[in-house]
C-alpha angles and dihedrals in degrees: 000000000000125000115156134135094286094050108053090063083071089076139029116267106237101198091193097095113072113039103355114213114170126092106276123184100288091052087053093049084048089048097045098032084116094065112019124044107279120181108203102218097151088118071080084078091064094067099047089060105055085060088061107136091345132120090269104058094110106083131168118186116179131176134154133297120293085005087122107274106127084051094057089047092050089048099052080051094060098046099050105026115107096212080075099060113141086005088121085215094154093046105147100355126131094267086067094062110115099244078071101031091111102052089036099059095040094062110029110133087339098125144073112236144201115206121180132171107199084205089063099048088041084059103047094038086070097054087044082060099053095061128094096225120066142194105251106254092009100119107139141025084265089061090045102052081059100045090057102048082056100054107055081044087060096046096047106110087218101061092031090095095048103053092043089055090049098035097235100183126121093022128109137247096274092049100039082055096046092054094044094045089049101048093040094033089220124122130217138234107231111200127182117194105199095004083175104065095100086053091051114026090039090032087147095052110089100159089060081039091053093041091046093055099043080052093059083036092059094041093043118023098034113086094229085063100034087070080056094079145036093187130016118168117180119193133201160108101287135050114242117298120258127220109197094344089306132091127236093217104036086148077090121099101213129214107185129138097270093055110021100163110193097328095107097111093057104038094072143344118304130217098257089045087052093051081052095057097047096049085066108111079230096062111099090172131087133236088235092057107051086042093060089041106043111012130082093093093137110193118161103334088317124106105213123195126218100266091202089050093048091044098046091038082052101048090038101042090230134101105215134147103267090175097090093069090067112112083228099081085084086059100053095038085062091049092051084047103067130108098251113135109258098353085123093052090044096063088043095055090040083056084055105061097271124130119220124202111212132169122251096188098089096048114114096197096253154095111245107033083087105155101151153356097277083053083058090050098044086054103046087054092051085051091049100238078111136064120198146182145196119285104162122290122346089345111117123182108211129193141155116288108211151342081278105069091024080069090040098052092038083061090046104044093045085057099062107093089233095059095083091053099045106116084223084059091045100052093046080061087053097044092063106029082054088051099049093040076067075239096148096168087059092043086050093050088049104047081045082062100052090049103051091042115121093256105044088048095079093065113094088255085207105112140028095262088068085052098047086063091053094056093036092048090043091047091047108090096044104039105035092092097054106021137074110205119219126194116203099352120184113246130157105316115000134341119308102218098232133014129193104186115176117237115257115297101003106115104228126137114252114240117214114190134192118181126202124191115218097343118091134271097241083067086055098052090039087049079053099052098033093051089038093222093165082067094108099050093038099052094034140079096280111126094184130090129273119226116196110210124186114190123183131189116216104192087183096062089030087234145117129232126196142189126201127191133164114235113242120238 
């Protein structure tokens, strides 16, 4: 490859790759954290430090997307980078505090660091390839990401000398590194903001994916390139790609979704970080409320909250599902797609409550080496429409996270032209159209159904909480859209178990439900009107009828029984 003088006039020089030094998203939240949510996670620094020139130097951390990694990389930048020198970026922020004082200070804007954002040089890579005149040996994106590297090294004022003195000209990264880390006796911080683009924009191109891949190997896994750093951190999507089970840089100590270690506390928003936010005078939305939208992400003990929702519901006063504006809904719709045997009825299924176990083992942390069900899992986890814990092993159990994705999913999934014809879809039909035809032995036989499907089996059928997620899941498809659902909500004299009340002027009746185990439905419907649990919807400005509906469990006979009375005006 040939990189001289001449031939850095072809291109731009981008001047953002080694030492950054101009403010980047985490110096903008810093400088705005009066007035916009800001989450202070710098504490993050300190263990990255204590990794300096040991075994574990090589990390990789990759989430979904727009759950902050481009933030924490940003933020690693400007504290090492020594284009912020002097900048008193981390005035006042957690990594101050005296319990860090003396890493902080030891490696404050000391290094020398390469910072690359593989959306950038995508970016510029396709301009580059518009013009007539090219850079001799510099094809493909792979080229160019080298290229580029070489070339700010070239133009640094402090490595100039010594390439000159070693002739460093139509050589390649490792070797340009090697050359500087050996006369100056420094070593360098390597980070990669979206490592995974080539796996995921040029998904079909094996042979870039392949050379992009020996390229990190060399940097990374070779000893010649492993004296280079004393720090590389690569984030992403995806986890690193696997070659025959195996990766080609597991010298890599990896932090995804699937196997988060002990990185919880930075992947989200915790709990504690989320009663912060809402104690600002500048908060209009709930706890509650954020918790039920945007939590559920469940990593070693710990529920993690999706850091992008809670900022944008905060700053908008609305909790939505801001999920469905990601570019990865193609993706998913192509995964649900497939042809694998039951994948649409599992995230059905997933949508409605249920939990699913899948294996991790055989993914190959791509897109396109696609060969069952567990690799779809795997997958949807990675993207974040999953979450998943750990169930010994490679077994994962994956569900849906939160009322977010749950809406997001839901959209996606009713698009799709199968979803009218899908028999989940069609007894969900039956199911209300049984209960509002006051028809309870078909509600009975229906809701015997549900339970002894494949999927709602595997609850402990003991209780009636058991029983409450059959109906719920039955009654999805067909009421989300009009009704609003209520759990133990207070009424005359006590709770009704579960409550469909239509949404306001939509003329529905409202179904009032009371479940017994192992007792009778005649007691449920006597515990309704005794407690008079219809009270609220009697006395008040509903306009709608009220439907009564007793529902009883025998665990002898293995059947349901129902009663279903409307309620008189």
């Amino acid at each position: 490859m040939t990189v001289d003088g001449v031939e850095f006039g072809v291109v731009k020089v981008m001047g953002s790759i080694l030492n950054p030094d101009k403010d980047n998203s985490f110096i903008n939240l810093v400088k705005a954290r009066d007035t916009r949510v800001f989450v202070d996670k710098t504490d993050f620094i300190e263990k990255t430090n204590a990794l300096f020139n040991t075994d574990g130097k090589l990390l990789a951390v990759t989430r979904p997307r727009r759950f902050g990694k481009t933030v924490t990389a940003h933020m690693l930048s400007a504290y090492y980078s020594k284009g912020y020198a002097g900048q008193k970026i981390f005035d006042n922020l957690k990594i101050t505090n005296n319990e860090f004082k003396d890493s902080y200070e030891k490696y404050l804007n000391k290094y020398n660091v390469i910072y690359i954002d593989m959306n950038t040089i995508d970016g510029l890579f396709d301009g580059y390839s518009n013009k007539k005149q090219k850079v001799d040996g510099v094809n493909d994106l792979v080229d160019y990401f080298e290229y580029s590297i070489i070339k700010e090294l070239k133009s640094s004022s402090e490595f100039v000398g010594c390439l000159e003195k070693h002739q460093i000209e139509n050589t390649g990264l490792l070797e340009t590194l090697l050359a500087i880390t050996q006369d100056l006796n420094t070593k360098f911080i390597f980070i990669m903001d979206e490592w995974d683009l080539v796996y995921r924009e040029y998904c079909n191109d094996e042979v870039l994916q392949k050379k992009f891949i020996k390229l990190l190997k060399n940097l990374f896994k070779a000893d010649g390139g492993q004296v280079c750093f004393a720090l590389a951190y690569l984030t992403g999507i995806l986890p690193i790609k696997k070659y025959n089970s195996q990766s080609a840089l597991n010298g890599f100590d990896e932090y995804n979704m699937l196997s988060p270690g002990d990185s919880a506390a930075y992947v989200g928003f915790t709990e504690d970080e989320v009663a912060n936010i809402v104690k600002s005078p500048n908060c209009k939305v709930s706890h509650h409320d954020l918790k039920e939208w945007y939590e559920g992400y469940k990593i070693k003990g710990m529920v993690i909250y999706n850091p992008n929702s809670v900022c944008k519901a905060v700053s908008r006063n609305e909790c939505i599902s801001y999920w469905s504006g990601t570019s990865s809904n193609e993706e998913f719709i192509s995964l649900i797609n497939m042809n694998f045997a039951g994948i649409k009825d599992d995230i059905i299924h997933l949508i409605e409550g249920s939990t699913i176990q899948f294996n991790c083992r055989s993914f190959q942390n791509d897109m396109v080496s696609i060969e069952n069900k567990d690799d779809i899992f795997s997958l949807l986890v990675c993207l974040g429409y999953l979450g998943c814990v750990d169930d010994e092993g490679d077994y994962r159990v994956a569900y849906v996270p939160n009322k977010e994705i749950k809406t997001a999913l839901s959209s996606l999934v009713k698009a799709q032209p199968w979803f009218n014809s899908m028999p989940i879809i069609e007894r969900s039909e039956s199911l209300f159209k049984a209960i509002t035809e006051l028809d309870g032995n078909k509600t009975a036989e229906i809701i015997t159904e549900i339970h002894n499907s494949p999927n709602v089996s595997l609850l402990t059928y003991n209780r009636e909480e058991s029983m409450v997620f059959c109906l719920i899941s039955g009654l999805k498809w067909r009421t989300e859209r009009e009704y609003e659902c209520f759990r133990e909500l207070q009424s005359g004299k006590g709770s009704a178990d579960l409550i469909y009340a239509p949404k306001r002027n939509i003329n529905l009746p409202i179904l009032l439900i009371e479940f017994k185990y192992g007792q009778s439905a005649e007691e449920a419907m006597n515990q309704i009107k005794e407690k008079e649990f219809f009270s609220r919807y009697r006395d008040g400005d509903y306009p709608n009828d009220v439907l009564l509906i007793g529902i009883n469990y025998n665990p002898k006979t293995k059947d349901h029984q129902c009663l279903i009375e409307k309620l008189e005006k």
